[in-house]
C-alpha positions in Angstrom: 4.2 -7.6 -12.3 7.3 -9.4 -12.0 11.1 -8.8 -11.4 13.5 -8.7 -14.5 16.4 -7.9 -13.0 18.3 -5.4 -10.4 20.8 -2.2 -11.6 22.9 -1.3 -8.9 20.2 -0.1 -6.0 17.1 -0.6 -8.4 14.7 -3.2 -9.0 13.5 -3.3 -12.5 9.9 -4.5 -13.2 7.8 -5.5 -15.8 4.4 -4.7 -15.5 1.8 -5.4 -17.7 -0.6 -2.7 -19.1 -3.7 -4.0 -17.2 -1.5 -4.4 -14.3 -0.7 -0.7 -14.3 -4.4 0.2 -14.2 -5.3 -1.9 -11.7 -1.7 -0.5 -9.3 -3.2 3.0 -10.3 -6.5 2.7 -9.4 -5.8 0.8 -6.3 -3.2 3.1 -5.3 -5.4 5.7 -5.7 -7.5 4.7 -2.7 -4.9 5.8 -0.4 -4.8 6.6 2.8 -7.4 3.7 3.9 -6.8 3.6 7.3 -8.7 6.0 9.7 -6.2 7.8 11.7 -8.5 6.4 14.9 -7.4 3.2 14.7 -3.7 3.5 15.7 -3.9 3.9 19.7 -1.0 4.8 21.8 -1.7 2.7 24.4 -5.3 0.8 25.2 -3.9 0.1 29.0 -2.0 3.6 30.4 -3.8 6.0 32.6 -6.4 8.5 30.6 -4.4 11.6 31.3 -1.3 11.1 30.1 -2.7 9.1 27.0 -4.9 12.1 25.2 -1.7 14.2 25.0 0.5 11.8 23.0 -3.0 10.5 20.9 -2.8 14.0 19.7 0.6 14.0 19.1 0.3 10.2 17.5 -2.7 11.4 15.1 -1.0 14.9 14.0 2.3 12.9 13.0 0.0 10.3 11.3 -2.0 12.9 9.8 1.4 15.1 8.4 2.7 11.6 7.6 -0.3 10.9 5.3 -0.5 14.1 3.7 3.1 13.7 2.7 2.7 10.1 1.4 -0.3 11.6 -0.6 1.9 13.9 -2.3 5.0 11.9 -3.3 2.4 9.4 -4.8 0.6 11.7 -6.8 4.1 12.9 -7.6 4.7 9.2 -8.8 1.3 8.5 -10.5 2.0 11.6 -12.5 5.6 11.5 -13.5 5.7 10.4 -17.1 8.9 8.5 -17.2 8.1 6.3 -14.1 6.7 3.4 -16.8 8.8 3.1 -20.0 7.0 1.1 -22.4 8.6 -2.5 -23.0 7.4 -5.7 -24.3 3.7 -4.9 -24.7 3.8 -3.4 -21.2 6.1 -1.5 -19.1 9.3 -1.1 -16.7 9.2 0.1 -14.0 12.5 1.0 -11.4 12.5 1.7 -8.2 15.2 1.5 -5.4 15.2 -0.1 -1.8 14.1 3.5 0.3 11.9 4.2 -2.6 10.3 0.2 -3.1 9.8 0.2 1.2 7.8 3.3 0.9 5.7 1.8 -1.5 5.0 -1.2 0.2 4.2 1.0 3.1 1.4 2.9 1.1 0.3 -0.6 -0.5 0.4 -1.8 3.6 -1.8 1.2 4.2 -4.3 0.1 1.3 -4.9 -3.5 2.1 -5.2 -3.2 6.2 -7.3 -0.4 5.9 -9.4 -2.4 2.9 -9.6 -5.7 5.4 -11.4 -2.7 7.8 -13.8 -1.4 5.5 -14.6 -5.3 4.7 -15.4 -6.1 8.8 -11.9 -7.5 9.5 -12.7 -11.0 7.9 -10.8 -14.3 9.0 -11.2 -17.2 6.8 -9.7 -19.4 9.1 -12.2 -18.3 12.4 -15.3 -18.6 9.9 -15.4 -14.8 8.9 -15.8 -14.8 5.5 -16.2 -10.9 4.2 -19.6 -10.1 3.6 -19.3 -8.9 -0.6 -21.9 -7.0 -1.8 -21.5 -3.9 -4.3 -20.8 -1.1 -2.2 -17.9 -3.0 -0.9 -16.4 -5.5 -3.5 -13.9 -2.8 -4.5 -11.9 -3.2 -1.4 -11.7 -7.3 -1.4 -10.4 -6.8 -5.1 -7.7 -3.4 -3.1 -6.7 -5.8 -0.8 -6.2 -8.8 -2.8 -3.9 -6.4 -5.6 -2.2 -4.8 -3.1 -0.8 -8.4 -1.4 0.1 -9.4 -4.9 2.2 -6.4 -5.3 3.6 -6.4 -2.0 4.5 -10.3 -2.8 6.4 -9.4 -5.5 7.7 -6.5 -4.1 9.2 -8.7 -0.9 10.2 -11.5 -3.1 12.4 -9.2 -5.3 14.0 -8.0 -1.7 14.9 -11.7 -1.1 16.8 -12.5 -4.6 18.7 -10.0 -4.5 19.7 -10.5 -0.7 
């Protein structure tokens, strides 16, 4: 995927047609991270801290369900990718391209969970094996995206 050029608000992309299976298929692995691990606090006082925890995990919980929809919406809309130059464009404006980087956010922390939260640079290298080799290949996709997604943000500013 790479940037071809901006119209007005929109970014145009070209995306190639492997490309758009892979963003599909990795996409459709949202939501990735378990509601669980956002905490309000980890230090406050019990009491106060299971009343907003509910409230936190019912706004994450409507705010997922939501994201859910508007990308199914997306996936399914059949004007989204025009076919161009042996693959496709693809437009989307700034609200519309942070959004998405949210959802591809979502897909890639919640992938470095499934994988044991590896660090390369502390010696935790993610155990693969085959039950879990689709998320190091989520999480990998979904940082090239978001790379291109960010870098597009910065030529234009």
């Amino acid at each position: 995927m790479k940037l071809i050029g901006t119209e007005k608000d929109n970014f145009v992309f070209h995306i190639s047609k492997r490309e758009k299976r892979l963003f599909f298929e990795v996409l459709k692995l949202y939501p990735l991270i378990p509601t669980a691990h956002h905490r309000v606090s980890r230090t406050a006082a019990a009491t106060h801290v299971k009343e907003c925890q509910k409230l936190l995990d019912e706004a994450l919980a409507e705010r997922k369900r939501e994201n859910k929809r508007r990308l199914l919406a997306m996936l399914r809309e059949e004007n989204r990718f025009q076919e161009a130059d042996g693959g496709y464009r693809f437009t989307r404006n700034s609200p519309q391209m942070e959004w998405l980087l949210q959802v591809l956010n979502d897909i890639r922390v919640g992938s470095w969970l499934v994988l044991g939260e590896p660090d390369e640079k502390k010696g935790k290298a993610p155990e693969l094996n085959s039950e879990n080799a689709l998320y190091y290949a989520a999480m990998e996709f979904c940082g090239y995206f978001q790379m291109t997604m960010l870098d597009a943000f910065d030529r234009r500013a």
